[in-house]
C-alpha positions as CSV (number, residue, x, y, z in Angstrom):
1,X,0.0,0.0,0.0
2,X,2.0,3.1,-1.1
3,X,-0.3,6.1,-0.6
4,X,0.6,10.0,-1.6
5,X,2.2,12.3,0.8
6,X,1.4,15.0,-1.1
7,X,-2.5,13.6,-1.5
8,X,-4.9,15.0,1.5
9,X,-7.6,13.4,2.7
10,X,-10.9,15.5,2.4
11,X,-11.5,14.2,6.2
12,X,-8.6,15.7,7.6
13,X,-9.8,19.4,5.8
14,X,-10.1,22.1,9.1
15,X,-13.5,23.2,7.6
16,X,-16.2,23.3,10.0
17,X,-20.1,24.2,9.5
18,X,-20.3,27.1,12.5
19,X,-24.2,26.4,12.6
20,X,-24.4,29.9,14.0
21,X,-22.8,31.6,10.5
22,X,-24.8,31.9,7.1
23,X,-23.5,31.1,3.8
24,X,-22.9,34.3,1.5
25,X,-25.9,35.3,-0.7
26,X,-25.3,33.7,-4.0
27,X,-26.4,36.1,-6.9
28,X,-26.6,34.2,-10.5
29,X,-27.3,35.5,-14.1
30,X,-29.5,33.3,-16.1
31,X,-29.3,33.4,-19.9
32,X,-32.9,34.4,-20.2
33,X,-32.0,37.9,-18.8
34,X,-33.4,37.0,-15.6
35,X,-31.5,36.7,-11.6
36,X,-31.5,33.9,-9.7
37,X,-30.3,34.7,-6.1
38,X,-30.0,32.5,-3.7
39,X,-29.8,33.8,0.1
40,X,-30.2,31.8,3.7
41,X,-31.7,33.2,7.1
42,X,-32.7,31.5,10.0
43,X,-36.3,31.2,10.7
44,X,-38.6,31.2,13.9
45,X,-37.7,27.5,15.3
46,X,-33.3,28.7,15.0
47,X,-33.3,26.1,11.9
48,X,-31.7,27.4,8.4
49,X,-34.2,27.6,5.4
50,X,-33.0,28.5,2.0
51,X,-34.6,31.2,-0.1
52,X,-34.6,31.3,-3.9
53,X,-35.4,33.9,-5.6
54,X,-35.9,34.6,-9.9
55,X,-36.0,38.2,-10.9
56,X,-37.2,39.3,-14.2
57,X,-36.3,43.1,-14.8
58,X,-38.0,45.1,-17.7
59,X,-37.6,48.7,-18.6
60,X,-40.4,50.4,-19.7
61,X,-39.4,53.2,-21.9
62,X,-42.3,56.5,-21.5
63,X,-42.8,58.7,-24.1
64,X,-43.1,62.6,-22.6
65,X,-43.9,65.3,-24.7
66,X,-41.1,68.0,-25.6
67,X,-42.5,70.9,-23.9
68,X,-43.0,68.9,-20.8
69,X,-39.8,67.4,-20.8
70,X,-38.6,71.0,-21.7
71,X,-40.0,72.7,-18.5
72,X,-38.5,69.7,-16.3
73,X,-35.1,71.0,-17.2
74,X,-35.9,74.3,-16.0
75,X,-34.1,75.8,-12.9
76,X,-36.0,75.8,-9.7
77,X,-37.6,79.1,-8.7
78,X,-38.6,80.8,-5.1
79,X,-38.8,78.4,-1.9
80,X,-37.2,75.9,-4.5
81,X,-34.4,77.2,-5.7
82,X,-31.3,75.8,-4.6
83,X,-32.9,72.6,-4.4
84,X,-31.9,69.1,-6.6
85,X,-34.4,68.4,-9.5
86,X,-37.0,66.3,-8.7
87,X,-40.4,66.6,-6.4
88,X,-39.2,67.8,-2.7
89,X,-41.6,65.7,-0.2
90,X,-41.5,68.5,2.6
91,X,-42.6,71.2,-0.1
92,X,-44.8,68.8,-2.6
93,X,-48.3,67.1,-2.8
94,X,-49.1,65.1,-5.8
């Protein structure tokens, strides 16, 4: 019986599940455009439950008229000004 030095035995590997630590959240690419990603928690009983998710993202292209868009680019004015572009939530009811 010769036997490798070299060769390790997969028993004698120092890797040990810490059943307090979760595995990384696996993120995955699919070639239908969509994401798979894979994540673990702990639930109510302390036991580990795997969660897998498929996300399908779309973009929805909107067609705004030119003036509209136009008047968007406009500077702010008054109370406003200053301010970044975009609706202000202390200043704006929609």
């Amino acid at each position: 019986m010769s036997k490798d030095l070299n060769r390790r035995d997969w028993a004698d590997e120092e890797e040990f599940d810490d059943p307090t630590t979760l595995p990384p959240q696996q993120i995955t690419t699919n070639k239908d455009g969509t994401k798979t990603i894979v994540s673990f928690r702990f639930n109510d009983d302390g036991k580990k439950v795997k969660t897998t998710r498929k996300i399908k993202t779309t973009i929805i292209k909107e067609r705004v008229n030119s003036r509209v868009a136009e008047r968007k680019a406009w500077p702010k004015f008054g109370l406003e000004k200053g301010k970044p572009s975009g609706p202000q939530f202390d200043t704006t009811s929609i």
